[in-house]
PDB file of N, CA, C and O in Angstrom:
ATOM      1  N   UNK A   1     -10.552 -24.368  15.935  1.00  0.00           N
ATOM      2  CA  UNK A   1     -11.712 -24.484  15.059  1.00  0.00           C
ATOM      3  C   UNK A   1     -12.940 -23.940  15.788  1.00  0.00           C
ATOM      4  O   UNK A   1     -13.171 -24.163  16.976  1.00  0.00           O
ATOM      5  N   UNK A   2     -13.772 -23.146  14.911  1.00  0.00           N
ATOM      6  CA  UNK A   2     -14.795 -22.406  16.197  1.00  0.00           C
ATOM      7  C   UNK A   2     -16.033 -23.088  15.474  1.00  0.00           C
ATOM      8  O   UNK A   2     -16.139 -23.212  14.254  1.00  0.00           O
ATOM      9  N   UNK A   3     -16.928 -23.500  16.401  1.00  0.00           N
ATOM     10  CA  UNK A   3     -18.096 -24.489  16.327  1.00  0.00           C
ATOM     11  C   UNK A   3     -19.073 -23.397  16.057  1.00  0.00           C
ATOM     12  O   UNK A   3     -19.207 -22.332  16.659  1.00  0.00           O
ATOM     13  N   UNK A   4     -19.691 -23.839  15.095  1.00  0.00           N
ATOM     14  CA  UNK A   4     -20.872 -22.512  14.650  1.00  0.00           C
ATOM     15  C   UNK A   4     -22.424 -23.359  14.584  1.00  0.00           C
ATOM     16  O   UNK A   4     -22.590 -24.313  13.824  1.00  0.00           O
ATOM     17  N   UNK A   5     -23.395 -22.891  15.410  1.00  0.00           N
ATOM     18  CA  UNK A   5     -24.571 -23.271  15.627  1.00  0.00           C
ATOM     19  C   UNK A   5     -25.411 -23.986  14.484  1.00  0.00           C
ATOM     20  O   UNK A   5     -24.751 -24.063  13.447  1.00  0.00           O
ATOM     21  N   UNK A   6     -26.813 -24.585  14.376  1.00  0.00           N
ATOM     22  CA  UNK A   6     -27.659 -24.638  13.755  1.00  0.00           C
ATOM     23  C   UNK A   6     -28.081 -23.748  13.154  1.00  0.00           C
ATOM     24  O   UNK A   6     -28.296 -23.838  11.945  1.00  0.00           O
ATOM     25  N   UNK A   7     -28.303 -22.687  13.834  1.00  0.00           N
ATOM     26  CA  UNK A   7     -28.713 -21.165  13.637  1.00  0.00           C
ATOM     27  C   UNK A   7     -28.290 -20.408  13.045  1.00  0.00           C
ATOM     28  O   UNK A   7     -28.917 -19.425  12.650  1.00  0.00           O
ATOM     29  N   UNK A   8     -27.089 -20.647  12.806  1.00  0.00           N
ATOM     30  CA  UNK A   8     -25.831 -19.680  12.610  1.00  0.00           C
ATOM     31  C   UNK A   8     -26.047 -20.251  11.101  1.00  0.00           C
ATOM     32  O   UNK A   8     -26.484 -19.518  10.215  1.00  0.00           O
ATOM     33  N   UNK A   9     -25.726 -21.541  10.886  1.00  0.00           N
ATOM     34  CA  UNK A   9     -25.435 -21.993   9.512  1.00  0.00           C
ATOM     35  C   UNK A   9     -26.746 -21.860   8.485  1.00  0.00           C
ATOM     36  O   UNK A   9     -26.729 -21.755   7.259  1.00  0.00           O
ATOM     37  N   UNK A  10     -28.093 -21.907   9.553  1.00  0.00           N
ATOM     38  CA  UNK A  10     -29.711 -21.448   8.173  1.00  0.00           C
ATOM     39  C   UNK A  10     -29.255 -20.104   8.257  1.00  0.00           C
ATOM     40  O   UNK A  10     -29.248 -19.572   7.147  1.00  0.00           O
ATOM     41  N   UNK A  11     -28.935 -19.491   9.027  1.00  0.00           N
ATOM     42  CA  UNK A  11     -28.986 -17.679   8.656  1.00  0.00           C
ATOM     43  C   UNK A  11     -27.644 -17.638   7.793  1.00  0.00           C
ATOM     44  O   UNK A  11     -27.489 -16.623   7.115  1.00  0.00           O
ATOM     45  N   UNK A  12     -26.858 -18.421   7.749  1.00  0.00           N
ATOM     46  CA  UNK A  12     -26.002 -18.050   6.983  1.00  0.00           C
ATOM     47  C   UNK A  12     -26.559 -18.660   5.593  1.00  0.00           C
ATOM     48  O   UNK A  12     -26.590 -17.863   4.655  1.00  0.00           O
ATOM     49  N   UNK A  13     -26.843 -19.505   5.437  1.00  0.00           N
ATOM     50  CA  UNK A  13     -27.486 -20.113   4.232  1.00  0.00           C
ATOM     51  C   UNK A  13     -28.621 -19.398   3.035  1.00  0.00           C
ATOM     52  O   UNK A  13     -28.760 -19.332   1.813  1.00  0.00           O
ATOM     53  N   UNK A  14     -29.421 -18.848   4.546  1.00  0.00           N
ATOM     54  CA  UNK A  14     -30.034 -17.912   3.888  1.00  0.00           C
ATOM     55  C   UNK A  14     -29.944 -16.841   3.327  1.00  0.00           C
ATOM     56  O   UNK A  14     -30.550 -16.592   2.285  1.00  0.00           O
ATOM     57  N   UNK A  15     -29.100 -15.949   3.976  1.00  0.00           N
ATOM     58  CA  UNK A  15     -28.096 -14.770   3.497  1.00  0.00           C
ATOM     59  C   UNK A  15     -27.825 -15.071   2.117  1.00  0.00           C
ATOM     60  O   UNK A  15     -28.497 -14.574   1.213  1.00  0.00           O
ATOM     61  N   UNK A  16     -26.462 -16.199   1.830  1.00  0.00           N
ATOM     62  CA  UNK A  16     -26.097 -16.847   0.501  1.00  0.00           C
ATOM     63  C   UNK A  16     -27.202 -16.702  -0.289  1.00  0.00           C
ATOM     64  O   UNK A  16     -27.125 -16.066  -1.340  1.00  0.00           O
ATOM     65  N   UNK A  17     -28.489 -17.341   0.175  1.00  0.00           N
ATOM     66  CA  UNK A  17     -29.334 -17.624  -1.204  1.00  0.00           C
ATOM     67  C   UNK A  17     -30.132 -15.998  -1.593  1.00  0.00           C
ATOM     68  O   UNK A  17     -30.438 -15.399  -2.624  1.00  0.00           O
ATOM     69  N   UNK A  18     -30.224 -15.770  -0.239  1.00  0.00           N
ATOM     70  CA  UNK A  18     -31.222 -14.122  -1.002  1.00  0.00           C
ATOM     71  C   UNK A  18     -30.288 -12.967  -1.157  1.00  0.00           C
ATOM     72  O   UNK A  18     -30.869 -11.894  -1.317  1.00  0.00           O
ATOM     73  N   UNK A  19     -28.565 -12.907  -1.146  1.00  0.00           N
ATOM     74  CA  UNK A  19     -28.223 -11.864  -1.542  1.00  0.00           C
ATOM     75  C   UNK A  19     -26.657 -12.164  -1.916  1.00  0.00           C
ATOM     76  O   UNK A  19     -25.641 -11.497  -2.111  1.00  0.00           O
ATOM     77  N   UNK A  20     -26.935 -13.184  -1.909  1.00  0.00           N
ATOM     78  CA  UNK A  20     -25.102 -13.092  -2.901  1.00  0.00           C
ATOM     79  C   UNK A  20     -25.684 -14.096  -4.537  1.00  0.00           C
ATOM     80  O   UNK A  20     -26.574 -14.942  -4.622  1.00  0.00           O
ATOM     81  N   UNK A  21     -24.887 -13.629  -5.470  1.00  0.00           N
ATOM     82  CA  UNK A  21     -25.001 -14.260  -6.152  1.00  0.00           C
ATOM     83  C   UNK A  21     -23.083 -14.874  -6.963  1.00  0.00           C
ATOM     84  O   UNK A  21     -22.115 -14.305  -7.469  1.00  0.00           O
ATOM     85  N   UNK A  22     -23.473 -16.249  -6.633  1.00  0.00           N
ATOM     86  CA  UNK A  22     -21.718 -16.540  -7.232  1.00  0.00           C
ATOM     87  C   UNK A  22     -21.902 -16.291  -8.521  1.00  0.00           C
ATOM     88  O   UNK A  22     -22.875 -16.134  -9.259  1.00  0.00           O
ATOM     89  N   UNK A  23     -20.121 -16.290  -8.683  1.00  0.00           N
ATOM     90  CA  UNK A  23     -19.761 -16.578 -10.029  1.00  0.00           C
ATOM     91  C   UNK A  23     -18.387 -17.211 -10.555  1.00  0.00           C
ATOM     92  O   UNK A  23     -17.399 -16.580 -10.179  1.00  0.00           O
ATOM     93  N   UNK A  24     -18.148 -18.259 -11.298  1.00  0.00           N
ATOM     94  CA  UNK A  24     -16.732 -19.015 -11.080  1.00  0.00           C
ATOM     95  C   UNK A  24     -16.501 -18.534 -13.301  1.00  0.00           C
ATOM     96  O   UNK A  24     -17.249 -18.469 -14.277  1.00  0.00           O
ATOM     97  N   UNK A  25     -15.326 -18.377 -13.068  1.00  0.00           N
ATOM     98  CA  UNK A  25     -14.900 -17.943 -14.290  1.00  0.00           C
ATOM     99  C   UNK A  25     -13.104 -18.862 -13.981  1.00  0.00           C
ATOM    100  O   UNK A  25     -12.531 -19.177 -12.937  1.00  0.00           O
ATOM    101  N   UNK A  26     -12.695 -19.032 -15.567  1.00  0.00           N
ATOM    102  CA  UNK A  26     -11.503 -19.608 -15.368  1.00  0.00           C
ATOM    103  C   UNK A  26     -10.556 -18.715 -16.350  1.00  0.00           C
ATOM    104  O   UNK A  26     -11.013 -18.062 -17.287  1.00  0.00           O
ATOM    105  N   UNK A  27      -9.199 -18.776 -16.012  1.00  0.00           N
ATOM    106  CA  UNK A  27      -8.243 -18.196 -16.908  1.00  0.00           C
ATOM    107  C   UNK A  27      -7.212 -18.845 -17.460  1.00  0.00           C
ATOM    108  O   UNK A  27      -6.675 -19.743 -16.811  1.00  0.00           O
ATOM    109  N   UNK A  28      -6.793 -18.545 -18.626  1.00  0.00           N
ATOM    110  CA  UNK A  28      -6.194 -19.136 -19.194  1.00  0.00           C
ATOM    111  C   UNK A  28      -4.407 -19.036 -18.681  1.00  0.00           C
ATOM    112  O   UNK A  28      -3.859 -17.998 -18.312  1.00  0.00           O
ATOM    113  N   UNK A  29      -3.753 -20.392 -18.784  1.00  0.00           N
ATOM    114  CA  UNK A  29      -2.830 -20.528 -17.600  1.00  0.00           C
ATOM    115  C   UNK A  29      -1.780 -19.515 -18.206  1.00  0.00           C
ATOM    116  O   UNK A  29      -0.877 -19.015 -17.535  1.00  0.00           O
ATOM    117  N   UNK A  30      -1.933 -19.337 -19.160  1.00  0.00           N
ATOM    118  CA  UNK A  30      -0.784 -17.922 -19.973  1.00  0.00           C
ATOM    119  C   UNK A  30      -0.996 -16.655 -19.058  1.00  0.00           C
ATOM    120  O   UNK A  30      -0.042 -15.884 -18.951  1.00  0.00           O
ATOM    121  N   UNK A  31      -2.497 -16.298 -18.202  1.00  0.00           N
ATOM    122  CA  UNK A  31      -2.711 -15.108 -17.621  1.00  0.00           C
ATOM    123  C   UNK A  31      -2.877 -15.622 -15.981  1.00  0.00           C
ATOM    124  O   UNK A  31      -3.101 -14.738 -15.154  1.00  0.00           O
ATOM    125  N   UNK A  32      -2.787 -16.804 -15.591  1.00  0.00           N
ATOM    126  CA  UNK A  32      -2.703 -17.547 -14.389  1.00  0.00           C
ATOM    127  C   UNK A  32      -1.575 -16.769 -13.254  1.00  0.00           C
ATOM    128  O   UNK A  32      -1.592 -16.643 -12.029  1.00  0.00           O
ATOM    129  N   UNK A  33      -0.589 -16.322 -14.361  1.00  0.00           N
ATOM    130  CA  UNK A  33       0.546 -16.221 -13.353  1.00  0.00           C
ATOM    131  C   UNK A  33       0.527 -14.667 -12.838  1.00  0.00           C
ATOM    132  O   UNK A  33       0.477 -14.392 -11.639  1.00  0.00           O
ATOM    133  N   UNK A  34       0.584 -13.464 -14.103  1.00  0.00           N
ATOM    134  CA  UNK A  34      -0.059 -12.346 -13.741  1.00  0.00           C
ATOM    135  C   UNK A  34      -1.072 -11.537 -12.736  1.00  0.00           C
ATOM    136  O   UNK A  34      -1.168 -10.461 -12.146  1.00  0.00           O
ATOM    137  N   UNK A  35      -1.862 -12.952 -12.964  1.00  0.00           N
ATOM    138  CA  UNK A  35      -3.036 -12.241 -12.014  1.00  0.00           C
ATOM    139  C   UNK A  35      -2.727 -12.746 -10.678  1.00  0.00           C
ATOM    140  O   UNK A  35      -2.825 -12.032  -9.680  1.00  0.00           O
ATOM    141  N   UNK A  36      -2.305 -14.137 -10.641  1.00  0.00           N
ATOM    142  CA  UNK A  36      -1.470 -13.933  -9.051  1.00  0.00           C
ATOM    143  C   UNK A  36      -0.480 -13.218  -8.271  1.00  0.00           C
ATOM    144  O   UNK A  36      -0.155 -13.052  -7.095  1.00  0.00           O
ATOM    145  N   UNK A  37      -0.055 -12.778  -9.743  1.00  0.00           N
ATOM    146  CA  UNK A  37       1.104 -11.822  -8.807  1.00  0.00           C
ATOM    147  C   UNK A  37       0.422 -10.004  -8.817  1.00  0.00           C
ATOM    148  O   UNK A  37       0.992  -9.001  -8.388  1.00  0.00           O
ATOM    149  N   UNK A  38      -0.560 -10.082  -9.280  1.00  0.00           N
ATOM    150  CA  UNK A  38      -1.257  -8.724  -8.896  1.00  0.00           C
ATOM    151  C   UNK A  38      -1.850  -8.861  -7.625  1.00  0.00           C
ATOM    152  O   UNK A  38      -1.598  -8.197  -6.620  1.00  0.00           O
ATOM    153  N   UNK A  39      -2.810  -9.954  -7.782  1.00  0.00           N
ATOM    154  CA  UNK A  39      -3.506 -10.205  -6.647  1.00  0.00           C
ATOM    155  C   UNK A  39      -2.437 -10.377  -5.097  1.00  0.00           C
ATOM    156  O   UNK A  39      -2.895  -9.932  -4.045  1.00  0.00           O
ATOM    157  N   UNK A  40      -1.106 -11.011  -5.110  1.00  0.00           N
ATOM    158  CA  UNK A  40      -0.207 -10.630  -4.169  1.00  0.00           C
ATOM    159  C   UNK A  40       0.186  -9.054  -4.107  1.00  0.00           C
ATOM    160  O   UNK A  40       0.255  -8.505  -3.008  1.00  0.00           O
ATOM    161  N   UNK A  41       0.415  -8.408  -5.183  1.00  0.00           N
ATOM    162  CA  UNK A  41       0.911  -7.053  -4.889  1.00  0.00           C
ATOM    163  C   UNK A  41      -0.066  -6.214  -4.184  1.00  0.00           C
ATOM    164  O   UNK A  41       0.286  -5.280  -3.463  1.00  0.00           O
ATOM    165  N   UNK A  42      -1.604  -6.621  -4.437  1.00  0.00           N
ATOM    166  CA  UNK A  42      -2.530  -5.604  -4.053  1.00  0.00           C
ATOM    167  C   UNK A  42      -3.050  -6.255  -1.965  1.00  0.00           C
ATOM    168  O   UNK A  42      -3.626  -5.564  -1.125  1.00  0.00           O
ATOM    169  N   UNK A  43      -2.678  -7.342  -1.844  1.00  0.00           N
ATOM    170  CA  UNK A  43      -2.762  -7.861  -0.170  1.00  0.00           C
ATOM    171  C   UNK A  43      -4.348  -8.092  -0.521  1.00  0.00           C
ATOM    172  O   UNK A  43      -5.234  -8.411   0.272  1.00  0.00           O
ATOM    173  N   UNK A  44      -4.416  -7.943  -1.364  1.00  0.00           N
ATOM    174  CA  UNK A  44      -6.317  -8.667  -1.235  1.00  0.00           C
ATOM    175  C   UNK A  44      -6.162 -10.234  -1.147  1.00  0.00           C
ATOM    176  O   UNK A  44      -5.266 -10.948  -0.697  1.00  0.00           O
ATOM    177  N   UNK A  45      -7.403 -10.504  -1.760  1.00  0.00           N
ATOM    178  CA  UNK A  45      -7.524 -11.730  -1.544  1.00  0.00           C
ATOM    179  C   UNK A  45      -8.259 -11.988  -3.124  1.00  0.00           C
ATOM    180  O   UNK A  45      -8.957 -11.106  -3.624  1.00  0.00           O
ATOM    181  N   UNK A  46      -8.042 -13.106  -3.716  1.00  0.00           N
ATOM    182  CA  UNK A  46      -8.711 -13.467  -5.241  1.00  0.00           C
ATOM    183  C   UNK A  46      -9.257 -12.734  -5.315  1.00  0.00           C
ATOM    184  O   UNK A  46      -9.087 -11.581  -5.713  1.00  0.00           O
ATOM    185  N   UNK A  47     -10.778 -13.756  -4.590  1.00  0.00           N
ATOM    186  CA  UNK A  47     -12.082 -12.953  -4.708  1.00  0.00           C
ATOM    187  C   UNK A  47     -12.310 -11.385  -4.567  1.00  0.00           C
ATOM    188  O   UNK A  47     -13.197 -10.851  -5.233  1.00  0.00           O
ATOM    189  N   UNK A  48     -11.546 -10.678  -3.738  1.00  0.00           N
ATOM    190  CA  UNK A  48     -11.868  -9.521  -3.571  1.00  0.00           C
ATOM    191  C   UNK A  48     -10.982  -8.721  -4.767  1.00  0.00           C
ATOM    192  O   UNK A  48     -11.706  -8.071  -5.521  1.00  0.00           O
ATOM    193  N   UNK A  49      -9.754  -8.668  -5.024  1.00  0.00           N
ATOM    194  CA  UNK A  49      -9.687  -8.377  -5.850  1.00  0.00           C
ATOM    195  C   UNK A  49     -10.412  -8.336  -7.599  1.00  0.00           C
ATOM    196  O   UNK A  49     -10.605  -7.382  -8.352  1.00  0.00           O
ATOM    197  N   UNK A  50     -10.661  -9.757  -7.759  1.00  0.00           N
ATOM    198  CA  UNK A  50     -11.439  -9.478  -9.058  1.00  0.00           C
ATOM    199  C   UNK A  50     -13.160  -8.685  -8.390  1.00  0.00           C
ATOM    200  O   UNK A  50     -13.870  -8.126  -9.227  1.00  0.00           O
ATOM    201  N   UNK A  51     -13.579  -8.733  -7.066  1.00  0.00           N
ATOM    202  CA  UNK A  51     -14.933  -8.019  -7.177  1.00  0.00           C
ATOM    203  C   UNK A  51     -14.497  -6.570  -7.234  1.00  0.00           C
ATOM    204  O   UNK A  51     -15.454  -5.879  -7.585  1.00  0.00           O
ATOM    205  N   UNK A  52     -13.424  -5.871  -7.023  1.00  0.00           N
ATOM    206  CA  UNK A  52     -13.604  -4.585  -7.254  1.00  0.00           C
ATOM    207  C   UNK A  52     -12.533  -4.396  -8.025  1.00  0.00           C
ATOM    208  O   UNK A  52     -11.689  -3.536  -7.778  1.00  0.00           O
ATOM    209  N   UNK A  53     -12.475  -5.379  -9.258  1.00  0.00           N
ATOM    210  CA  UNK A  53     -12.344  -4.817 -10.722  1.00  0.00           C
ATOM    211  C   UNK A  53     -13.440  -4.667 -11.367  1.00  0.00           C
ATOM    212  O   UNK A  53     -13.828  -3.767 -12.111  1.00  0.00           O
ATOM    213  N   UNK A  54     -14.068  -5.953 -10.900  1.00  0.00           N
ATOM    214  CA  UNK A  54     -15.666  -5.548 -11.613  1.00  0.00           C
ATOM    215  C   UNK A  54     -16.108  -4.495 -11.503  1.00  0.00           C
ATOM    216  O   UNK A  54     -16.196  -3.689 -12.429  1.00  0.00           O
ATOM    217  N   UNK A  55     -16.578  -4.245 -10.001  1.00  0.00           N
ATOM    218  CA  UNK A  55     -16.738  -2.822  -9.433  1.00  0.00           C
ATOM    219  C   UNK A  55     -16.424  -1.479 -10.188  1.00  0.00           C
ATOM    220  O   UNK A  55     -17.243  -0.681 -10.644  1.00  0.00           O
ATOM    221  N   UNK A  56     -15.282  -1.423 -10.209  1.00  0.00           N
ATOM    222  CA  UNK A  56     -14.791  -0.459 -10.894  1.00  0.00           C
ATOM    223  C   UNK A  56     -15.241  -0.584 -12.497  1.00  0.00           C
ATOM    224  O   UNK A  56     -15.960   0.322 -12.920  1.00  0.00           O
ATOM    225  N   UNK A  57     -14.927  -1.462 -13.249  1.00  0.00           N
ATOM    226  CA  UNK A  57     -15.108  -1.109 -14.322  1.00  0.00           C
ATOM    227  C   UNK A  57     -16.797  -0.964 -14.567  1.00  0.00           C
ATOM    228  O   UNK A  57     -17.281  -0.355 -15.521  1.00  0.00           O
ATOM    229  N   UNK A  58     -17.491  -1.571 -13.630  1.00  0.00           N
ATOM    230  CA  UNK A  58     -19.121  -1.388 -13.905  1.00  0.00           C
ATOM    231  C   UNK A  58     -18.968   0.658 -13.745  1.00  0.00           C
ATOM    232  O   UNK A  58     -19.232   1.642 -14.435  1.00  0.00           O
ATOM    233  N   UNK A  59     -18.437   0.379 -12.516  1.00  0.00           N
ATOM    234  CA  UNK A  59     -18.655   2.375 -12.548  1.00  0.00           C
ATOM    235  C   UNK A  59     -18.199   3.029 -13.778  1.00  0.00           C
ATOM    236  O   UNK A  59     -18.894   3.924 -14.259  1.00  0.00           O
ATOM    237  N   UNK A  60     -16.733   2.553 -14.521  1.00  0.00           N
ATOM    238  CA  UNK A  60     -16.513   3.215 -15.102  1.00  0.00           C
ATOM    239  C   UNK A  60     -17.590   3.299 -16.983  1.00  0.00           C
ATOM    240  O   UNK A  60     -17.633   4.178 -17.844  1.00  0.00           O
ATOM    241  N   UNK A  61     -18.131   2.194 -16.897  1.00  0.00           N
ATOM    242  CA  UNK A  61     -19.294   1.556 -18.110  1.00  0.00           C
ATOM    243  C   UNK A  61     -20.425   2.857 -17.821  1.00  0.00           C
ATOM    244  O   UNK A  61     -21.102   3.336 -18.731  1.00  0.00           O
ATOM    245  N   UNK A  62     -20.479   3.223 -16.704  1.00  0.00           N
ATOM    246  CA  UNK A  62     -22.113   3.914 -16.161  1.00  0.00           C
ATOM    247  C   UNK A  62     -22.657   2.558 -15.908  1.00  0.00           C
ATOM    248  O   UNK A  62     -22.700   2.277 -17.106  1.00  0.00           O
ATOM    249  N   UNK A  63     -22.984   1.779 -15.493  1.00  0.00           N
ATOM    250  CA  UNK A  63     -23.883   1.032 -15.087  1.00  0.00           C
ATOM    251  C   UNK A  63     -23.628   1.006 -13.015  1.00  0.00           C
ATOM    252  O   UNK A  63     -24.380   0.239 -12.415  1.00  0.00           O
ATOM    253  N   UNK A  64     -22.931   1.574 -12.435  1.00  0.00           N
ATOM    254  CA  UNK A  64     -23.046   2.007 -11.244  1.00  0.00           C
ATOM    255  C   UNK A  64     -22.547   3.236 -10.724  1.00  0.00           C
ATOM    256  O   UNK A  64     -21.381   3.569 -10.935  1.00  0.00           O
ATOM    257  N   UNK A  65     -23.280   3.887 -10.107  1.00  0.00           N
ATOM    258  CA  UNK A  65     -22.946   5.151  -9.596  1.00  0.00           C
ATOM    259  C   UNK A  65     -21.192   5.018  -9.159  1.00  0.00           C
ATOM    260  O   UNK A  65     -20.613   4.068  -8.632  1.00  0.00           O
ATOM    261  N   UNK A  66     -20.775   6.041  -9.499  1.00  0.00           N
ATOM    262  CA  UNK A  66     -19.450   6.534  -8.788  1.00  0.00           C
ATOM    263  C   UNK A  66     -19.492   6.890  -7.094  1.00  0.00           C
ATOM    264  O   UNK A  66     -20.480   7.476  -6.655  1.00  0.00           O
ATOM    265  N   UNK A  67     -18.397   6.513  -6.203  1.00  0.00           N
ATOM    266  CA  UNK A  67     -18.047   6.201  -4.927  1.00  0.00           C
ATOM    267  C   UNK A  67     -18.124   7.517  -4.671  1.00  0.00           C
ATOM    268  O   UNK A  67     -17.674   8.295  -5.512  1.00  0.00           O
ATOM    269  N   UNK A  68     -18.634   7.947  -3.618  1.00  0.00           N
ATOM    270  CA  UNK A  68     -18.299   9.373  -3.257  1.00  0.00           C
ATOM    271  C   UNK A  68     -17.068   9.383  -2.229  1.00  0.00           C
ATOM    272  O   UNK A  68     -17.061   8.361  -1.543  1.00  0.00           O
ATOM    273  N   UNK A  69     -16.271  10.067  -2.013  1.00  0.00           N
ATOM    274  CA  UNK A  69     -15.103  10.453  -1.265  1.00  0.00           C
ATOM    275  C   UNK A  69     -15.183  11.190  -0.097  1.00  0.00           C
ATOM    276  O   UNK A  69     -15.300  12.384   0.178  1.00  0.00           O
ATOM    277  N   UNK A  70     -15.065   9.921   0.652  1.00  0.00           N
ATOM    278  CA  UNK A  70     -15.425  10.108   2.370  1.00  0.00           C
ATOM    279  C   UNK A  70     -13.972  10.474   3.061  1.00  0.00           C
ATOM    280  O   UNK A  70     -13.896  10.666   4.274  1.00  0.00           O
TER     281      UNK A  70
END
């Protein structure tokens, strides 16, 4: 278990409040099972997987620029 400072936890706190913003959404247990087994096929993790579906589909809406290819 790694012991994380006073310091560590306001800068982390603060971070949270001025640049992430959550969001908790639920699914219905008919699509529960699907999306776990995507989310296993793809080695992400939940969260990351549904943020770059969002991702993606915001790009594909136009509401965010397209990724350039590095």
């Amino acid at each position: 278990m790694r012991i994380v400072s006073e310091a560590q936890k306001r800068a982390t706190a603060k971070y949270k409040k001025d640049k992430v913003d959550a969001v908790t959404f639920s699914f219905d247990k008919e699509n529960s099972i699907p999306f776990q087994k995507a989310v296993e096929a793809s080695g992400k993790s939940k969260a990351s997987y549904v943020r770059d579906a969002i991702e993606e589909q915001l790009r594909e809406d136009g509401f965010l620029s397209r990724r350039k290819n590095i």
